[in-house]
C-alpha positions as CSV (number, residue, x, y, z in Angstrom):
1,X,7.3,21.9,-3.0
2,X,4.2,20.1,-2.9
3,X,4.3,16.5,-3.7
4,X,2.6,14.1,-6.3
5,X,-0.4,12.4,-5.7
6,X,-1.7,9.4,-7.1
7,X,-4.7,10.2,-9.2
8,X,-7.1,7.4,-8.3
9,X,-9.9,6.7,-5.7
10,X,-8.6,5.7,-2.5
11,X,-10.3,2.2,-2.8
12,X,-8.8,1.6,-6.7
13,X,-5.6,2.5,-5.3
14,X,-6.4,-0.2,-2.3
15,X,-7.1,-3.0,-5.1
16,X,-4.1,-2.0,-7.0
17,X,-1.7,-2.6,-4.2
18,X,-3.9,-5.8,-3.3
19,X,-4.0,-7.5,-6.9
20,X,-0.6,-6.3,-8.7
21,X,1.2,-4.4,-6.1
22,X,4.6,-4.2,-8.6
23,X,2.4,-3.1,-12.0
24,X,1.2,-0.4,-9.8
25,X,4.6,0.5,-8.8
26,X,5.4,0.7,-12.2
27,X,3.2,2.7,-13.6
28,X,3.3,5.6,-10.6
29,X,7.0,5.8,-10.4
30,X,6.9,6.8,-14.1
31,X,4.1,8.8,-13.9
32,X,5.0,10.4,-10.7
33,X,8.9,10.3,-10.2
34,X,10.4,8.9,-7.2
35,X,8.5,10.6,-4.3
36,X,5.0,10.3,-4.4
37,X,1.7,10.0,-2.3
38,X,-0.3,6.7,-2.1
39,X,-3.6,6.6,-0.6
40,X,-5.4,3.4,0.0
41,X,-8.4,3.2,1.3
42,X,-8.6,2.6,5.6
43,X,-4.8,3.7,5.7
44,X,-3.6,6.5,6.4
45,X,-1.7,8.7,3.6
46,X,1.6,7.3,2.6
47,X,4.5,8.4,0.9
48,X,6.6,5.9,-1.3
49,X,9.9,6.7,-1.7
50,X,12.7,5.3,-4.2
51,X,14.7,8.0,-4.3
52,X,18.5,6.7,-2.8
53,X,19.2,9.6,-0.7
54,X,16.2,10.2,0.5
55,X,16.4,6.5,1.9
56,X,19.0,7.4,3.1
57,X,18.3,10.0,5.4
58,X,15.6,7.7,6.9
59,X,17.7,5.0,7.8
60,X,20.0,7.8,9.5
61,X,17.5,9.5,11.4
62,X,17.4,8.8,15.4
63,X,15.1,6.0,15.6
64,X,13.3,8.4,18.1
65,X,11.7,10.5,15.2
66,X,10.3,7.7,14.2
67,X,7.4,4.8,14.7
68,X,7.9,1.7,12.6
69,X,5.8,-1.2,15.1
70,X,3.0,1.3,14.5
71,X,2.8,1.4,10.3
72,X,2.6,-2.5,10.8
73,X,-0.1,-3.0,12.4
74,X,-1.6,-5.2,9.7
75,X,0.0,-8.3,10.8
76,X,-1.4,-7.9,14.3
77,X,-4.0,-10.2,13.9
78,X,-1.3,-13.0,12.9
79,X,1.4,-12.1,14.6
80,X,0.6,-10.8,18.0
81,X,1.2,-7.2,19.6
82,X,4.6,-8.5,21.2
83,X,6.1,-9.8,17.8
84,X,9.0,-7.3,17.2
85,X,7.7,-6.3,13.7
86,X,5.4,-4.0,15.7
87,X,7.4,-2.5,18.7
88,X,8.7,0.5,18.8
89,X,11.0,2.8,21.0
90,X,12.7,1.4,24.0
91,X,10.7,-1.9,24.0
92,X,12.0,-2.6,20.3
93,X,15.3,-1.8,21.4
94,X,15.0,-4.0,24.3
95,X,13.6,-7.1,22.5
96,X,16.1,-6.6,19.2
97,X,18.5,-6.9,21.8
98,X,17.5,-9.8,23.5
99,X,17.1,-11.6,19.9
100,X,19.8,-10.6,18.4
101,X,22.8,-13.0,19.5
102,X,21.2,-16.5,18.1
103,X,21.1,-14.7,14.5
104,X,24.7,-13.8,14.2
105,X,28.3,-15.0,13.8
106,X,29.2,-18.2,14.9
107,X,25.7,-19.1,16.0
108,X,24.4,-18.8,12.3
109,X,27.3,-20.9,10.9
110,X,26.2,-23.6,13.1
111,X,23.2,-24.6,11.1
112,X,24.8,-24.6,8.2
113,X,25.0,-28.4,8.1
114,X,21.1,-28.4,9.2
115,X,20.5,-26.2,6.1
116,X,22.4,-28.7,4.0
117,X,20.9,-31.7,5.3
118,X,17.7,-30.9,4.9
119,X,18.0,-30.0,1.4
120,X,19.5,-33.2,0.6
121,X,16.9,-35.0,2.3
122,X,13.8,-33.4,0.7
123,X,15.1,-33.3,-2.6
124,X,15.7,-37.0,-2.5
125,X,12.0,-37.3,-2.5
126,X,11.3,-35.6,-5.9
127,X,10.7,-38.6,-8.7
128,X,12.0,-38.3,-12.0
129,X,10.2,-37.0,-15.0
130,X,7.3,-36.3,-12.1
131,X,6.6,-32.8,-11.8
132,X,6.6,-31.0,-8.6
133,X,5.7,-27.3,-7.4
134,X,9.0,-25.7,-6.3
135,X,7.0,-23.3,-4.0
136,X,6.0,-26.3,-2.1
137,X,9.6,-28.3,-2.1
138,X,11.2,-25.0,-1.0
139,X,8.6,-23.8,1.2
140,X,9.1,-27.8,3.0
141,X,12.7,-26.9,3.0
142,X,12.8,-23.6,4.8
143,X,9.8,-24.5,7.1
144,X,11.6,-28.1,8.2
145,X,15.0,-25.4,8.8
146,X,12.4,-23.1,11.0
147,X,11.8,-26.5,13.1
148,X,15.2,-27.5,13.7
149,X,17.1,-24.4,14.2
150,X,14.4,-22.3,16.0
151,X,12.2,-25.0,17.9
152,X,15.5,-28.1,17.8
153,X,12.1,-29.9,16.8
154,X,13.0,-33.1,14.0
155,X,10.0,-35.2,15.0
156,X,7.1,-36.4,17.3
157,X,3.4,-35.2,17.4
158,X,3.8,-31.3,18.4
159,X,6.8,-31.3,15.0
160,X,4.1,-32.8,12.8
161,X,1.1,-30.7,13.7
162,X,3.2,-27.5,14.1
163,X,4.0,-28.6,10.2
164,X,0.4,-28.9,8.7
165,X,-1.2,-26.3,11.1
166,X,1.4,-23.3,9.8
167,X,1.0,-24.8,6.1
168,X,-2.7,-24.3,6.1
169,X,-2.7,-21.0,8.0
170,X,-0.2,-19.4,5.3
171,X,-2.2,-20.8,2.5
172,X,-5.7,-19.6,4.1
173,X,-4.2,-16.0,2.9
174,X,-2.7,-17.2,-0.3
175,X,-4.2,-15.7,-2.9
176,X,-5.1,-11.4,-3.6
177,X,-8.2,-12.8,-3.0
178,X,-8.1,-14.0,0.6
179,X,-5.2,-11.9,1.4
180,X,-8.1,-8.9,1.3
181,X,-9.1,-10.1,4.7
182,X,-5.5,-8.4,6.1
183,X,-6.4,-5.1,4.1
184,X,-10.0,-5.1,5.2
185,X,-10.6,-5.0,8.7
186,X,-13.8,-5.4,8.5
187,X,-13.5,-8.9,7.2
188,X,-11.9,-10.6,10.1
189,X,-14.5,-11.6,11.6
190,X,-15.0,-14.6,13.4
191,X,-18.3,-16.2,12.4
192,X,-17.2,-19.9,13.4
193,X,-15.1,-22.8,12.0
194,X,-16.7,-22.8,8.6
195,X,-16.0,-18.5,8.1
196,X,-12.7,-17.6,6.4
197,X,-11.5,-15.9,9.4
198,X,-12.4,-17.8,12.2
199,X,-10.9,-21.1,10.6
200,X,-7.5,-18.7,10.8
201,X,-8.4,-17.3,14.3
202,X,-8.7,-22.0,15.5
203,X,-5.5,-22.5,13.5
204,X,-3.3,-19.6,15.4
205,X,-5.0,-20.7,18.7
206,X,-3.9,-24.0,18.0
207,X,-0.1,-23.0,16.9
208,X,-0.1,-21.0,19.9
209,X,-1.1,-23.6,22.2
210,X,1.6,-26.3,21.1
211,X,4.1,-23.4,21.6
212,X,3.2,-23.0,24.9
213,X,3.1,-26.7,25.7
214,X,7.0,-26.4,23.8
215,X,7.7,-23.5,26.3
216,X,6.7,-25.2,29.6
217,X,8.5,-28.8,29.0
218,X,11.7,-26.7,28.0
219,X,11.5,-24.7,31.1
220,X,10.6,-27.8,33.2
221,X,14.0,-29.4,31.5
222,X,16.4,-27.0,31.6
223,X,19.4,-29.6,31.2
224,X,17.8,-30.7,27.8
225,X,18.6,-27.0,26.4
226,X,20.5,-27.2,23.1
227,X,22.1,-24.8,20.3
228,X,18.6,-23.9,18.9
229,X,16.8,-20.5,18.8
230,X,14.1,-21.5,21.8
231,X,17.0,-22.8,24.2
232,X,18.6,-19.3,23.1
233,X,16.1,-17.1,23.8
234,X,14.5,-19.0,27.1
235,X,17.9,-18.3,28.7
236,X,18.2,-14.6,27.7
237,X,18.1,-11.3,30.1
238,X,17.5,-8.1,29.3
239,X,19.2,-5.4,31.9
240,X,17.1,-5.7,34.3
241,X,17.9,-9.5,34.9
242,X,14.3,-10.2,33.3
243,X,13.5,-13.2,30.9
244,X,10.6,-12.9,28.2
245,X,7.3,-13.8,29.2
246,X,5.5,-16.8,27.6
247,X,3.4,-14.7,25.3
248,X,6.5,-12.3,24.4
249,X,8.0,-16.1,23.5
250,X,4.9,-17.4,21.9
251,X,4.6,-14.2,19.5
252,X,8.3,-13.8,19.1
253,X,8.5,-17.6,17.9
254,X,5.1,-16.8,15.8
255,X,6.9,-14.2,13.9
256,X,10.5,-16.3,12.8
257,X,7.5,-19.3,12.0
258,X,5.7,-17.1,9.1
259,X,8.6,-14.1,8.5
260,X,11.6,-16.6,8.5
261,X,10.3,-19.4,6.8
262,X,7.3,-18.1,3.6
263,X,10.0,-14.8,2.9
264,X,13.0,-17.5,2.1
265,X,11.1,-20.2,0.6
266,X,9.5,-17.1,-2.3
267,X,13.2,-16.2,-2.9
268,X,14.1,-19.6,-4.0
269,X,11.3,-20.3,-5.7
270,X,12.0,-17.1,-8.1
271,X,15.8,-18.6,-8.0
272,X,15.0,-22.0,-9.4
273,X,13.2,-20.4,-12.2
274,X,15.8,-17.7,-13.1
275,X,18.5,-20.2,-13.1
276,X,16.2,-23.2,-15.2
277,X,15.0,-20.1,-17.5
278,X,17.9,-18.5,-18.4
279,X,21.0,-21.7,-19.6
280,X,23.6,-19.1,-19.2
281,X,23.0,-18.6,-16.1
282,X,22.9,-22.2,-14.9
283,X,26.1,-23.5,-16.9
284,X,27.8,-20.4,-14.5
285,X,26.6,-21.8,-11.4
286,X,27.2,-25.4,-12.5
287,X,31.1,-24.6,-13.7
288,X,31.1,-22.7,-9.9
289,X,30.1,-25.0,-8.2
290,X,32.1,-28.2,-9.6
291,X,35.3,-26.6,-7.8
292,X,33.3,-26.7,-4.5
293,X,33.8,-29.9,-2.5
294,X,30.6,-30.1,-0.3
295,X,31.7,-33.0,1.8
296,X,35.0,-30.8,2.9
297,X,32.8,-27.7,4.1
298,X,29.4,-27.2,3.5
299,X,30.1,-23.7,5.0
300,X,32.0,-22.7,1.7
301,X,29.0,-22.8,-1.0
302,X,28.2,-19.4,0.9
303,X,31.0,-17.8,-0.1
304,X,31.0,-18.9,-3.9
305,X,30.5,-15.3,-5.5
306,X,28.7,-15.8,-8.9
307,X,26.0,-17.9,-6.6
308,X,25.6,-14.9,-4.5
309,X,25.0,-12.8,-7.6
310,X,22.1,-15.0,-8.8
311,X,21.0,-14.7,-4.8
312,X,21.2,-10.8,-5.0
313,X,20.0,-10.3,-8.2
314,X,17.1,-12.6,-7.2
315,X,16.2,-10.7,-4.1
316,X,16.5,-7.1,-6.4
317,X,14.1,-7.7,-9.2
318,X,11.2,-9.1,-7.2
319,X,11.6,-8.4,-3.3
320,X,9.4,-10.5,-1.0
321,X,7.1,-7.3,-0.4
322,X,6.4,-3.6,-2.3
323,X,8.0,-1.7,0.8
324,X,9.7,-2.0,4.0
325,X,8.7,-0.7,7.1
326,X,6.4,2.3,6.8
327,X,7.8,4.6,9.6
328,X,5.3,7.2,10.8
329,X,7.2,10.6,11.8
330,X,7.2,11.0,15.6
331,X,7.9,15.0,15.1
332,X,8.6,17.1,12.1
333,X,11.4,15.6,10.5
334,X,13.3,16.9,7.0
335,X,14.3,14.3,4.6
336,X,16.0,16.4,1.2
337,X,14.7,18.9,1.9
338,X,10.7,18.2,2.2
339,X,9.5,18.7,5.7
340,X,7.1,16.8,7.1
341,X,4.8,16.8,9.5
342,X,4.4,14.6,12.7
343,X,2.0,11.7,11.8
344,X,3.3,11.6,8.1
345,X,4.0,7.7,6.9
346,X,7.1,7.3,4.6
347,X,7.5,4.1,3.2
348,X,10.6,3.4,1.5
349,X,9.7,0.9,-1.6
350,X,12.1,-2.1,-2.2
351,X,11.0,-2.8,-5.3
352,X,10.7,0.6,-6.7
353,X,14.2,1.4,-5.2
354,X,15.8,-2.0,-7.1
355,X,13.8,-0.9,-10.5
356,X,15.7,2.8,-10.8
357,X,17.3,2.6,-14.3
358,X,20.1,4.6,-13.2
359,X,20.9,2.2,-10.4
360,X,20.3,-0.9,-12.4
361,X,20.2,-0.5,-16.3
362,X,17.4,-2.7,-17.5
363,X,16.0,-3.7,-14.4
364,X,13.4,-6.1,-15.7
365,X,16.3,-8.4,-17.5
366,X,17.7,-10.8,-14.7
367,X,21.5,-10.3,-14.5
368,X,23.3,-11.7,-11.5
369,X,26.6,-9.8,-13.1
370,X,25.5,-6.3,-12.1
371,X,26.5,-7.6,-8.3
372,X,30.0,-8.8,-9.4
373,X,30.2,-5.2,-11.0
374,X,29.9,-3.0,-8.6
375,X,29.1,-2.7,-5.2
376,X,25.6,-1.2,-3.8
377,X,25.2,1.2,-0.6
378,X,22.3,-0.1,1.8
379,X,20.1,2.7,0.2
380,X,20.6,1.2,-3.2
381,X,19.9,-2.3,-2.1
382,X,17.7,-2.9,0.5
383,X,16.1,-6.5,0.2
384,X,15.9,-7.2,3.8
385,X,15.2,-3.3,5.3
386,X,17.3,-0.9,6.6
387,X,18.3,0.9,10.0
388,X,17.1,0.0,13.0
389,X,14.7,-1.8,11.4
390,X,16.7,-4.5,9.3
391,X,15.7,-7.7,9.0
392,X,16.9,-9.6,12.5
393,X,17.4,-12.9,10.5
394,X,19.0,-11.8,7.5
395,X,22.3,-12.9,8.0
396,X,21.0,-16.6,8.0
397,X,18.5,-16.1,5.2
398,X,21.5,-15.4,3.3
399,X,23.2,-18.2,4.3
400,X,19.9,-20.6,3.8
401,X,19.1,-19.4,0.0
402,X,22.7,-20.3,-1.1
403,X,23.3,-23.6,0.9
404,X,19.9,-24.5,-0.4
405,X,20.9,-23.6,-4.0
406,X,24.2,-25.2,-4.0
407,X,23.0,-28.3,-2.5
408,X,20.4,-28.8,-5.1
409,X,22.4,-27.7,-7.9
410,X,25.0,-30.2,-7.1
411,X,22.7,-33.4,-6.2
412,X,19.8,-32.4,-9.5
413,X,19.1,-31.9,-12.8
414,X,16.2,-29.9,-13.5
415,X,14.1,-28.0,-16.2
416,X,11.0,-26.1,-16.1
417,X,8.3,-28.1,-16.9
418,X,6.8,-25.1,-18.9
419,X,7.7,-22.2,-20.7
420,X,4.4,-20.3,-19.3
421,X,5.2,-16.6,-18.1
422,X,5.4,-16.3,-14.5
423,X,4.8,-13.4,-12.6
424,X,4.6,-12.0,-9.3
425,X,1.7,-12.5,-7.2
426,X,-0.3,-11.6,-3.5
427,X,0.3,-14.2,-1.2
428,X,-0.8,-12.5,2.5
429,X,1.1,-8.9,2.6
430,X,4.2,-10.8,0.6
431,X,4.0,-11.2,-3.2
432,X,5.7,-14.3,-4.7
433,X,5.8,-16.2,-7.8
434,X,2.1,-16.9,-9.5
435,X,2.3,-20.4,-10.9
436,X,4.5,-21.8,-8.0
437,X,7.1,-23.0,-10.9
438,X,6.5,-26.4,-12.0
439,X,9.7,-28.5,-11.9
440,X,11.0,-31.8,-13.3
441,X,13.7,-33.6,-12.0
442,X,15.9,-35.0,-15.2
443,X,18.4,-36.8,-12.9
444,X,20.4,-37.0,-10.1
């Protein structure tokens, strides 16, 4: 059976997927169904896929019939050919490997204070009655969290620059309109300081030097190694005996700067406004929360259920990007029954996936209960990926959105500031929340 095509020019489809990437979904999974074919224009063919057990399938296939590194190769330019977003076969599995340990169990519980701390401490800064972008306070939030846990960085010259240099390189691709220079190849280019690209190009080249200069006075001071990330991953071997190089480090540490710290600051941007737009589901997480002593364990605000509902349900209806990784078919591989041909993309579409009515009856209404309900299989719910290709820092992502949450809920009173619609937006290949939700703090 021949699959569904969208019927538009390559280069409308392109802008589409540029300007209102979810609309678009929209509107070809119920023209279409949920296997279609995409084509935008400078990409190769791809087929988006929301069906649950064709998903499925993917995530079951030997990671050998598939390239994933390779149908990512549009954050190259930012995040360097050694980030693990675009590895594949045995040098993904070796580098997942070698990452893997500071994401998980006890290490991740370990920053839990950190995550707590921080909150506290930035959201003593907001005034009352003074408005302030939540996008931004989050976005300080997660990014001061990157510093301490990843870099063990809480102050000095290199923490401050590392600061502004990564805020004004995400925001140089912050709106559909710059982002085009990541769809567009033939945009990046570097025509000096004053052209779009090259003032991108200086800032990386900068981040990348004070990583390096972070690399060499760690190795040179071994006995000053510590709990975070860096210390982590400076130490670790693969089977062979052999360390990462410097620029496997500096792309490595590149990738958890801009993946680990824009992705969670979007999700609780969107989860401020759900909970300040809809008073039921604040008074919920406020009678929650007032059984949860924070000063016994800060650890426990991750457990709280209805909190991890309005977390779930937050990362369903708007995911931080249209699809996870693309994988491009290595051989001919049969997923229900359609086979395809070596070379063929299939994307698997997040959003799509969490908008199925039969999954989740009225998708566009915001309701954390649906989690408490019932429980969903990874091919229902797939906010941070799935298979081999899961998102290595989900577990303390997780973790961050509700400590962050329950440490604001419990020190602030907020409202919106307005009642303007807010809807999701380009920023860079992720899509967040348009107006950045404006915030007022009524007390503490």
């Amino acid at each position: 059976m021949q699959l569904p095509s969208v019927n538009l020019s390559r280069l409308q489809q392109l802008f589409q997927w540029i300007a209102r990437p979810y609309d678009f979904l929209d509107e070809c999974a119920e023209k279409y169904g949920d296997i279609f074919i995409a084509q935008l224009f400078g990409f190769p063919p791809m087929v988006i896929i929301s069906n649950p057990q064709a998903i499925k399938e993917i995530f079951a296939v030997d990671a050998k019939q598939f390239d994933a590194g390779r149908g990512q190769q549009i954050l190259k330019p930012l995040l360097g050919e050694n980030s693990l977003i675009l590895l594949d076969g045995d040098r993904h599995k070796r580098d997942r490997k070698l990452l893997m340990p500071p994401f998980h169990g006890a290490k991740v519980k370990a920053y839990g204070d950190t995550i707590c701390q921080i909150t506290r401490e930035v959201s003593n800064t907001w005034q009352p009655q003074q408005p302030f972008l939540a996008s931004e306070a989050m976005a300080e939030i997660t990014l001061e969290v990157i510093l301490q846990t990843v870099f063990g960085l809480r102050e000095g010259d290199r923490y401050q620059q590392l600061k502004s240099l990564l805020i004004a390189l995400l925001d140089a691709t912050g709106t559909p309109l710059s982002a085009s220079m990541l769809f567009f190849p033939w945009l990046q280019k570097d025509w000096g300081s004053w052209s779009p690209w090259g003032k991108i190009m200086r800032q990386r080249r900068q981040i990348y030097n004070l990583l390096q200069q972070e690399i060499e006075e760690r190795r040179g001071q071994p006995e000053t190694a510590g709990d975070d990330i860096l210390s982590l991953m400076l130490s670790a071997r693969d089977e062979d005996g052999q360390a990462m190089t410097d620029i496997e480090l500096k792309d490595e540490l590149m990738t958890l700067l801009v993946a680990g710290h824009e992705t969670t600051a979007s999700v609780l941007t969107w989860a401020l406004y759900w909970i300040h737009k809809l008073p039921e589901v604040k008074d919920k997480l406020l009678t929650e929360l007032a059984g949860f002593e924070e000063g016994t364990d800060c650890m426990a605000a991750a457990h709280l259920p209805y909190l991890t509902a309005v977390a779930s349900e937050t990362l369903r209806i708007y995911p931080i990007a249209p699809i996870t990784s693309p994988r491009i078919a290595t051989q001919k591989v049969t997923i229900i029954d359609h086979a395809f041909p070596p070379e063929t993309v299939l994307a698997p579409s997040m959003y799509a996936l969490h908008h199925r009515e039969d999954l989740y009856p009225e998708p566009k209404q915001f309701k954390p209960e649906r989690f408490l309900e019932r429980q969903f299989s990874p091919s229902e719910f797939m906010p941070f990926g799935g298979g081999n290709r899961r998102c290595l820092g989900y577990a303390l992502a997780k973790l961050e959105i509700n400590l962050v949450l329950a440490t604001i809920l419990k020190h602030c009173s907020l409202r919106l500031a307005d009642e303007q619609p807010v809807t999701p937006r380009r920023r860079g290949v992720l899509v967040a929340a348009s107006s950045g939700i404006p915030l007022v703090l009524k007390s503490r």
